[in-house]
C-alpha positions as CSV (number, residue, x, y, z in Angstrom):
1,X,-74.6,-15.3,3.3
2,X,-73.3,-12.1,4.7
3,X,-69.9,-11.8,7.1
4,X,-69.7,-8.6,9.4
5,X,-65.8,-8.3,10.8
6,X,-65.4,-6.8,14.2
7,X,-61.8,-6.6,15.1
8,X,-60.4,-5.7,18.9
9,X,-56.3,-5.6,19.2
10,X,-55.4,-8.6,17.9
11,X,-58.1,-10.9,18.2
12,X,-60.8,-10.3,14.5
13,X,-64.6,-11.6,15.1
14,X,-66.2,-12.7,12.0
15,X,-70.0,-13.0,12.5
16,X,-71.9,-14.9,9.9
17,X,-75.6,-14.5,8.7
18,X,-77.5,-17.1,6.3
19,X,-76.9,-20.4,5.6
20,X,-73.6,-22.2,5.6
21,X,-73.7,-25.0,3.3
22,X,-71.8,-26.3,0.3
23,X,-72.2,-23.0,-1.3
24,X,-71.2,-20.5,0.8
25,X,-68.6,-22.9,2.6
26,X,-65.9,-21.6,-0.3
27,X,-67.1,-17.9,0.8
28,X,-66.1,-18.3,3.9
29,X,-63.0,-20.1,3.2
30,X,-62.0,-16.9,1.3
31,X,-62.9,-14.6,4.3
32,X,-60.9,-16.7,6.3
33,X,-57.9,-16.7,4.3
34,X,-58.2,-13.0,4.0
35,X,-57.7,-12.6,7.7
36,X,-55.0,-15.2,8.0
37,X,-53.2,-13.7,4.9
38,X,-53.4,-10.2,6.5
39,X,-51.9,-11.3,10.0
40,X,-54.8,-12.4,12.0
41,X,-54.0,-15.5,13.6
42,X,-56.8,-15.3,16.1
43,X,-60.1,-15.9,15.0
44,X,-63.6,-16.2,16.7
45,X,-67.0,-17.3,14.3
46,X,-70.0,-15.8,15.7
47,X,-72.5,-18.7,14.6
48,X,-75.7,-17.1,16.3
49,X,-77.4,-15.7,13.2
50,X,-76.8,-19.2,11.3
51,X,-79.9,-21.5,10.5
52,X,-77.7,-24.0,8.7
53,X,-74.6,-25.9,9.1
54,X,-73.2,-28.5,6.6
55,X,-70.5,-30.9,6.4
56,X,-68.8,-28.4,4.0
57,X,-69.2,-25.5,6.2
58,X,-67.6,-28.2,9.4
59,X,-65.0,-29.1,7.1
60,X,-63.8,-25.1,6.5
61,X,-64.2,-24.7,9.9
62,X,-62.1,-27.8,10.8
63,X,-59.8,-26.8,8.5
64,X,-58.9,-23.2,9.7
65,X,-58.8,-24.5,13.3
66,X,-56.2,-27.0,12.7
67,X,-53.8,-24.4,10.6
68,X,-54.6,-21.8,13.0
69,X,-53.2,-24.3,15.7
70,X,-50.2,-25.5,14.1
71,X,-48.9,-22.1,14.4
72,X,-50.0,-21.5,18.3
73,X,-52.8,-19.5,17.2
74,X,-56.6,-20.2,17.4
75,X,-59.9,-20.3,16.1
76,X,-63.1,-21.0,17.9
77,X,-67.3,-20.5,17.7
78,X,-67.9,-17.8,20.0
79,X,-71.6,-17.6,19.6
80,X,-73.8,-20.5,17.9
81,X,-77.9,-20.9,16.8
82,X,-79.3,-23.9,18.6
83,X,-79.5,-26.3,15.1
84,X,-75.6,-25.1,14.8
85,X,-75.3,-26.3,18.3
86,X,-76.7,-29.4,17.9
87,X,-74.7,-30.1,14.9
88,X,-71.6,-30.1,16.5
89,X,-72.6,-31.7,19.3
90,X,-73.3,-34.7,17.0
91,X,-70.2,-34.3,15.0
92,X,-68.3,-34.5,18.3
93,X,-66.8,-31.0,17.5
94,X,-68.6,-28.8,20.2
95,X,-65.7,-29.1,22.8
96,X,-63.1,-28.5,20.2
97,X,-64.9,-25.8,18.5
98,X,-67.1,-24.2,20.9
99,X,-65.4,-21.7,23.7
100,X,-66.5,-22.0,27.2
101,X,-64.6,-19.2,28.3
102,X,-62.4,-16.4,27.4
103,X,-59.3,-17.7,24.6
104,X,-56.1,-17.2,24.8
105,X,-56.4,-14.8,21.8
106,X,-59.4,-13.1,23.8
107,X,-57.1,-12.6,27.1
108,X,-54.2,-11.1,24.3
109,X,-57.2,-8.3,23.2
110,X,-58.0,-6.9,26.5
111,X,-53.7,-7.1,27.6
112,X,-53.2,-4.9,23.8
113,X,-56.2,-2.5,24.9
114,X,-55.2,-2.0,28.5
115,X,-51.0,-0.9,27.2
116,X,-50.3,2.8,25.5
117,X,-49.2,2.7,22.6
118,X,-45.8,3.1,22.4
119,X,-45.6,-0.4,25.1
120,X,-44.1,-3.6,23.8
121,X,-46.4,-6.2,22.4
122,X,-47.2,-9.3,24.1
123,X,-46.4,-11.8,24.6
124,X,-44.4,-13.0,22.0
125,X,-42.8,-9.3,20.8
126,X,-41.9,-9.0,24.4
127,X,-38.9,-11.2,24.1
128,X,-37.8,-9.2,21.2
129,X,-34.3,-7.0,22.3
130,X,-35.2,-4.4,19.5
131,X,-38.3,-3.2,17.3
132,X,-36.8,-0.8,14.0
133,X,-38.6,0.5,11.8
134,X,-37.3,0.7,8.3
135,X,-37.8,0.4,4.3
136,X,-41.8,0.4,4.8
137,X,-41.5,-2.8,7.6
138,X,-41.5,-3.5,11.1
139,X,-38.4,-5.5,12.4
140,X,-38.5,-7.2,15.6
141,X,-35.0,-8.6,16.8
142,X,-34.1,-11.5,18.5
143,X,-30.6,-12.8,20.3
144,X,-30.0,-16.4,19.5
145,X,-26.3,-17.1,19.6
146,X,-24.6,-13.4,19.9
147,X,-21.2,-15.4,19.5
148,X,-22.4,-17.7,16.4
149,X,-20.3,-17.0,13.5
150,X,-20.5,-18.5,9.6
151,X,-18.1,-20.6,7.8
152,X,-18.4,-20.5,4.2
153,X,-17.0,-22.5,1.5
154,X,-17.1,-21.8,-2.3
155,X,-17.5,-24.8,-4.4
156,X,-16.7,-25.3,-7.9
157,X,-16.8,-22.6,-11.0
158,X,-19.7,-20.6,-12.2
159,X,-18.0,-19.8,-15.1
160,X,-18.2,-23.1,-16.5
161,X,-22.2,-22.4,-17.0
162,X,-21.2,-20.7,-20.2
163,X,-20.8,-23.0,-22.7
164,X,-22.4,-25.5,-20.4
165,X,-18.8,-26.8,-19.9
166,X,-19.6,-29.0,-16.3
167,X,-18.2,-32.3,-16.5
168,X,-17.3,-35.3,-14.0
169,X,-14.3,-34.1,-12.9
170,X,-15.9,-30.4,-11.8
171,X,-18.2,-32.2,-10.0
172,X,-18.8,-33.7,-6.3
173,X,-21.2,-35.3,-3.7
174,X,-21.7,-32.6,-0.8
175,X,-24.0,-33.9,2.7
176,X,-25.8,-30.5,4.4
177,X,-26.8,-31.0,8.4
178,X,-28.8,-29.4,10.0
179,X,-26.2,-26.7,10.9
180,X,-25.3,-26.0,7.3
181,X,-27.5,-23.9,4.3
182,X,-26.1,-23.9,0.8
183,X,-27.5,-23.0,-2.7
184,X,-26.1,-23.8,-6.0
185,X,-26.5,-26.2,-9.1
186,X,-26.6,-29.5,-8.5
187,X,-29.1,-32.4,-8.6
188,X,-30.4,-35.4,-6.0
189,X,-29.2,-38.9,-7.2
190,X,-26.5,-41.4,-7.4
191,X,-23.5,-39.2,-8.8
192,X,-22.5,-37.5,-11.9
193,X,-23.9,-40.1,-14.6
194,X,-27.4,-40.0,-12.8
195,X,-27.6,-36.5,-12.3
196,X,-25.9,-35.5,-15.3
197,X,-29.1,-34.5,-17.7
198,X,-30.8,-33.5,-14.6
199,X,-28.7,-30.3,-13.1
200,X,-30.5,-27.5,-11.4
201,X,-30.8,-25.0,-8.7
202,X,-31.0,-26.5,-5.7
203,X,-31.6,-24.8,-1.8
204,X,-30.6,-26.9,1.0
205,X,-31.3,-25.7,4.8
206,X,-32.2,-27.2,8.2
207,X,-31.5,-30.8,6.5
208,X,-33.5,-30.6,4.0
209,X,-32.3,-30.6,-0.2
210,X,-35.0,-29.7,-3.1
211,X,-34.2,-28.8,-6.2
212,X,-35.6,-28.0,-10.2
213,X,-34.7,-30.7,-12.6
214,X,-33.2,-30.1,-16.4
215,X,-34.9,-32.6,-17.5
216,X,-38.2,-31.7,-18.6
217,X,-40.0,-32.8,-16.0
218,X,-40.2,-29.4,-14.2
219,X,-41.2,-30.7,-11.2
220,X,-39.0,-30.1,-8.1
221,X,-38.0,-32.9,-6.1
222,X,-36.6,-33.0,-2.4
223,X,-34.9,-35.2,0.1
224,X,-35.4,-33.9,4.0
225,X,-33.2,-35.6,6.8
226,X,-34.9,-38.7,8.9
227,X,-32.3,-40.2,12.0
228,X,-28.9,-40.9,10.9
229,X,-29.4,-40.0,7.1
230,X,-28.4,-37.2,5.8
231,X,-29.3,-35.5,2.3
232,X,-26.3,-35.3,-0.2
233,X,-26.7,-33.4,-3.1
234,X,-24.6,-33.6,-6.7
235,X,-22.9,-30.0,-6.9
236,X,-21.6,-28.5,-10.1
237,X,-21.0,-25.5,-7.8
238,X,-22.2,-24.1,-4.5
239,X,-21.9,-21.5,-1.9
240,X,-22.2,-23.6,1.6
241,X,-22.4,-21.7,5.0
242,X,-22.4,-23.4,8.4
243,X,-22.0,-22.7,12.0
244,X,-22.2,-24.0,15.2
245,X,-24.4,-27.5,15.6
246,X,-26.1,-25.8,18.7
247,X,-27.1,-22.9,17.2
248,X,-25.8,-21.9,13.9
249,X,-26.9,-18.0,13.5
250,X,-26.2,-15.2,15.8
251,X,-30.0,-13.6,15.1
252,X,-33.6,-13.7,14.2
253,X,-35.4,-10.9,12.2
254,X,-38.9,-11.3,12.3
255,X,-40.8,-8.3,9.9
256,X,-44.0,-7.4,8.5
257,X,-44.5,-4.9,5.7
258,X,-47.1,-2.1,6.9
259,X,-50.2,-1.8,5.8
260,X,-49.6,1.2,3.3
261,X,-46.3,-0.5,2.1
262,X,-48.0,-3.9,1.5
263,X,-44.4,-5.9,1.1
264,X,-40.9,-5.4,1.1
265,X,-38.2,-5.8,-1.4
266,X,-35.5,-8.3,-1.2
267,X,-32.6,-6.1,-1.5
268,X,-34.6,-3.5,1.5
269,X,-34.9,-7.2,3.7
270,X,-31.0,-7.8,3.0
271,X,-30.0,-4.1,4.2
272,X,-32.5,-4.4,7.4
273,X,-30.8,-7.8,8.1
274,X,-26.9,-6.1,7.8
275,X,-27.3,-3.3,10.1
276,X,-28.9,-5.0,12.5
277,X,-26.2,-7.6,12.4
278,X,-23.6,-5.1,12.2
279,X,-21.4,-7.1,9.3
280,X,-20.6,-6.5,6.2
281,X,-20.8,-10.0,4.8
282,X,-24.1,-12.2,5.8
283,X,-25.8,-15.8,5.6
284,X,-29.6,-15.4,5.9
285,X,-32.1,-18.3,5.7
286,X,-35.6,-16.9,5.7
287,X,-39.1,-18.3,5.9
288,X,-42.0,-15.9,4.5
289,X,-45.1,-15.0,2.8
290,X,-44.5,-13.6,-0.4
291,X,-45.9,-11.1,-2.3
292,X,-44.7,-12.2,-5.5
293,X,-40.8,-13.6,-6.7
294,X,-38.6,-12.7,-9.6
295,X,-35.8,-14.8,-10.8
296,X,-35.2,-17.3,-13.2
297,X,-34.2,-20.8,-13.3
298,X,-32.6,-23.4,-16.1
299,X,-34.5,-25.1,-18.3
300,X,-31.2,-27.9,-19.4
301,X,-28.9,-29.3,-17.4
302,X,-25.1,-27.6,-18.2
303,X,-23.5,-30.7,-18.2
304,X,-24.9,-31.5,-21.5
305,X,-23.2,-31.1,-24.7
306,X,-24.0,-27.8,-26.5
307,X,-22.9,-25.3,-29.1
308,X,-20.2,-22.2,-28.0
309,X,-22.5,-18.7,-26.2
310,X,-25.1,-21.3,-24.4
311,X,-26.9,-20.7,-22.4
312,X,-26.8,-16.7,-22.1
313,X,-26.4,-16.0,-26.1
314,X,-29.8,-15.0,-27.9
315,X,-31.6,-16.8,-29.2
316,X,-30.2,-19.8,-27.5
317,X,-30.9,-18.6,-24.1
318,X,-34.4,-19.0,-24.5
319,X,-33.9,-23.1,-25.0
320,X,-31.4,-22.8,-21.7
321,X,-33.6,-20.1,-19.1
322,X,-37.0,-19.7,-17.6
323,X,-37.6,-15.9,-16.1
324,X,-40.5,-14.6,-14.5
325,X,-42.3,-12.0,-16.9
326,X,-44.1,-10.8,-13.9
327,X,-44.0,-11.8,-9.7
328,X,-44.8,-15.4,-9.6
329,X,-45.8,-17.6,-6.6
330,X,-47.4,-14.7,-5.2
331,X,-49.9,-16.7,-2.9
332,X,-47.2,-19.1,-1.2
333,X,-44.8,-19.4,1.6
334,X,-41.4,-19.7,0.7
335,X,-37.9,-20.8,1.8
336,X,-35.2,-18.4,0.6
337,X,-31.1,-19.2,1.8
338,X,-28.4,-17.3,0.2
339,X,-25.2,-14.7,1.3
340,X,-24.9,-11.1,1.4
341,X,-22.4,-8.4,1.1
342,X,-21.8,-4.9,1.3
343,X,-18.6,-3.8,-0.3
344,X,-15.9,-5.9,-0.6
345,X,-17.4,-9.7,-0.8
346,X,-13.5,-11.1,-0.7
347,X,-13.8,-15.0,-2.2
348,X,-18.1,-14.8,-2.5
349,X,-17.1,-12.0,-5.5
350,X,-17.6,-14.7,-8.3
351,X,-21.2,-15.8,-6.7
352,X,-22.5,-12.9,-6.0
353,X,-24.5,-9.9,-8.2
354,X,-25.9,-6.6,-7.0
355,X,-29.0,-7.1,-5.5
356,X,-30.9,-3.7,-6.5
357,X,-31.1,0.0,-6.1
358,X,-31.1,0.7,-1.7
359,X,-30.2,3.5,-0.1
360,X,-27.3,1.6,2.1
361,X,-25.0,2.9,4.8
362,X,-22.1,4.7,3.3
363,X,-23.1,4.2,-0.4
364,X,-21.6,1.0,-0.7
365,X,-23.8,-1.5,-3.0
366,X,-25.2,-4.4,-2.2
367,X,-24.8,-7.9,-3.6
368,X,-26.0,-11.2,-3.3
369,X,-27.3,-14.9,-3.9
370,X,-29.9,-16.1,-3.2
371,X,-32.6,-19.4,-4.3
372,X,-36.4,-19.5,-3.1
373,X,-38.2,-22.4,-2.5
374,X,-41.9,-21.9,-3.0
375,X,-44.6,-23.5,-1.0
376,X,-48.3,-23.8,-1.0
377,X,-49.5,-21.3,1.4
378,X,-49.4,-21.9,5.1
379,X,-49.5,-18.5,7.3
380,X,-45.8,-18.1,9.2
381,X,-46.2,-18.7,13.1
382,X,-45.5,-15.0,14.9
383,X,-42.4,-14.7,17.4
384,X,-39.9,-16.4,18.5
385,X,-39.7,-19.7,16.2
386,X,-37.3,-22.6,15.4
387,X,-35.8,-23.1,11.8
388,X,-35.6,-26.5,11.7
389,X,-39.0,-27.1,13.1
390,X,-40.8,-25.2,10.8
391,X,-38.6,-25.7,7.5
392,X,-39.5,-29.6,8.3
393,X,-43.3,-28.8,8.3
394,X,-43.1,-26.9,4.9
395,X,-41.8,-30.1,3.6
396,X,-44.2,-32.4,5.3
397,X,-47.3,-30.9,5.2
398,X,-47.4,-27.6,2.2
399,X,-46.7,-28.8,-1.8
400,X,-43.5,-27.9,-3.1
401,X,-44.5,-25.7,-6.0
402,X,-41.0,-24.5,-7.7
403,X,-37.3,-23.1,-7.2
404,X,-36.1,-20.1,-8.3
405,X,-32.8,-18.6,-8.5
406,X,-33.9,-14.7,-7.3
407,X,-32.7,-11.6,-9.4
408,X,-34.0,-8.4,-10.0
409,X,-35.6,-7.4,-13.1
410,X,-34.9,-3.6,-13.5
411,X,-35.8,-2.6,-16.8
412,X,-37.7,0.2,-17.8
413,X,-41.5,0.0,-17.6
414,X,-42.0,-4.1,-17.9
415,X,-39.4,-5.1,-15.7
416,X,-40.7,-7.0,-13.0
417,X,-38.9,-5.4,-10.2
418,X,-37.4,-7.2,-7.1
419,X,-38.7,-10.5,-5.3
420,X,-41.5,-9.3,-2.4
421,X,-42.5,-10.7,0.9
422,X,-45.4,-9.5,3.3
423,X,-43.8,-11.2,6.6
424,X,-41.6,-13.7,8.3
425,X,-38.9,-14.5,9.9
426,X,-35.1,-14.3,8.7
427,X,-32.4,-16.2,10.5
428,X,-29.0,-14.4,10.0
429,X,-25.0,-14.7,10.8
430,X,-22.2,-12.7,10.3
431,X,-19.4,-14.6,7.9
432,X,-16.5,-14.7,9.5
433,X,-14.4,-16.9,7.3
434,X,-14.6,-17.8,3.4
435,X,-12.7,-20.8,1.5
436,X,-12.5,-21.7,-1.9
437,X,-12.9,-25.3,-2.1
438,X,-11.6,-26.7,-5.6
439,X,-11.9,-24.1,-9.1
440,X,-11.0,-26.8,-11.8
441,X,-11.8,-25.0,-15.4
């Protein structure tokens, strides 16, 4: 089977030649992917020069069509041989399929080729109040709540990790709505005896809770909102923002790395997101397709008994931490919630570390926190999008694969470098207040 591309603005033509049955189904499958993976959410399959259609090559097809419009994008049979015709005729897929006139997508070509280059994009870009270029990356920005602002409490002690020294009384049930993100350490079940041998990092945003159990299991587990229930997590310590139930963040950040860059660093994502916000101190949820994460994550729970320098002592730390010898999950979608700060980080100081090397306004260093959800790989609908909405669908419809706590691996030659994401979509707020909320030691 051969596949010529023909690409027009942003609609990509993919015309196919030989036989598409079981074994070149998985060919095209790959092409397909390709395209999505590489922005291309509008898709038309010249069919013309096909002599064979199977069920595997209708089931790709079917496939692509319904992922393509789950993110308001599209994928249609511009062209078709007459056996292909017939075939989908009989499946009863020629009038989902087969275009009868122009697409949307088609009608978006001609409007790109038609505007000079330096006009807006539409449709979706045209809402955008900024486009910035910066750290390798496109940034389109959006106003959501201009007013919005961040409350954020700090929960519990960090220091008692060392020496895993977390015991009942550090300990407390936290609920997270819809209008609240938080990360931490903490575990989903029926209070400290229950979650005791099972403490992990845990991410919590848009009502939804997953975290990486201790106990050997290492399979994440999650709990996602559903009427009047509400998620509550076991905390050994967390940093929790919200904001208002309306609309908690002030801004959306939608970016794309550019072609020569390939992906953008965390710590480059964090800067873009600060100046554009104009604060010194920042919540951030973001949804995006990564290029590859770097962090690590505990292998034992720290409210278990163990010996004086665990878990960050060698050898013992090898028993107590998982980190990523190279970028892992580098195929998925993921989640990623944390906070920010340039300078002076006030009351966050204890939760926060620097983030990397970044060139940032002023000289003043950046630090942060921040946990990643990973998810098998859906592409991220462009524009304007809802946070709840499509957190929810990550959970519903894409396998949770794993947490990480993110850091940055900077040492010489093997390090692993920073966390890495090709595009998406970063929901942001300036912190305008921070509260310590219990410190037992």
């Amino acid at each position: 089977m051969e596949i010529i591309k023909r690409k027009s603005g942003g609609l990509v033509e993919l015309e196919i030649k030989g036989r598409l049955d079981g074994y070149w189904a998985d060919h095209l499958a790959k092409a397909l992917d390709d395209e999505i993976r590489q922005g291309s959410h509008h898709l038309l399959i010249d069919l013309s020069q096909v002599a064979f259609l199977s069920s595997a090559g209708i089931g790709i097809l079917v496939k692509f069509y319904k992922q393509l419009k789950s993110i308001e994008g599209s994928l249609s049979v511009s062209r078709s041989s007459e056996q292909v015709k017939k075939i989908l005729e009989l499946s009863g897929l020629k009038e989902v399929l087969m275009t009868k006139a122009p697409p949307a997508a088609e009608r978006l070509s001609r409007e790109q080729s038609a505007q000079s280059p330096v006009a807006p994009k539409p449709p979706a870009a045209a809402k955008a109040i900024a486009q910035i270029e910066k750290a390798g990356a496109l940034f389109d920005v959006y106003r959501l709540a201009p007013e919005s602002r961040l409350r954020c409490r700090v929960m519990g002690n960090p220091a008692l990790l060392e020496g895993s020294r977390f015991r009942k009384e550090h300990c407390r049930t936290m609920e997270f709505p819809d209008s609240a993100f938080a990360i931490g350490l903490g575990a989903l079940g029926a209070g400290f005896d229950d979650c005791r041998g099972r403490f992990g990092e845990f991410i919590a945003a848009a009502g939804a809770v997953a975290y990486l159990p201790t106990d050997g299991t290492n399979i994440p587990d999650y709990l996602v909102a559903a009427g009047a229930f509400v998620p509550g997590v076991q905390i050994c310590y967390s940093v929790a923002c919200e904001g208002p139930k309306a609309q908690p963040f002030s801004g959306l950040v939608r970016f794309e790395a550019k072609k020569e860059a390939g992906s953008v660093a965390l710590a480059q994502l964090v800067e873009a997101c600060l100046d554009v916000a104009g604060t010194e101190r920042l919540g951030l949820v973001m949804i995006a397709e990564s290029a590859g994460l770097v962090g690590a994550a505990l292998r034992r729970s720290p409210a278990l008994d163990a010996s004086e320098g665990a878990p960050f002592r060698f050898p013992r730390i090898r028993d107590w931490l998982t980190f990523t010898a190279e970028r892992a999950y580098t195929r998925s979608v993921t989640l990623v919630a944390g906070v920010a700060a340039r300078g002076d980080a006030g009351a966050l100081t204890p939760m926060i570390r620097p983030l990397g090397p970044v060139a940032s306004n002023g000289g003043k260093p950046i630090a942060g926190h921040f946990h990643a959800a990973a998810f098998s790989y859906r592409p991220v609908q462009k524009g304007e999008i809802d946070l709840k909405t499509t957190a929810r669908s990550l959970f519903e419809n894409q396998a949770l694969e794993g947490i990480l706590h993110l850091l940055g691996d900077d040492r010489a030659i093997v390090g692993a470098g920073q966390s890495e994401f090709v595009r998406g979509a970063c929901w942001t707020g300036p912190i305008s207040e921070i509260v310590q909320e219990g410190n037992p030691g």
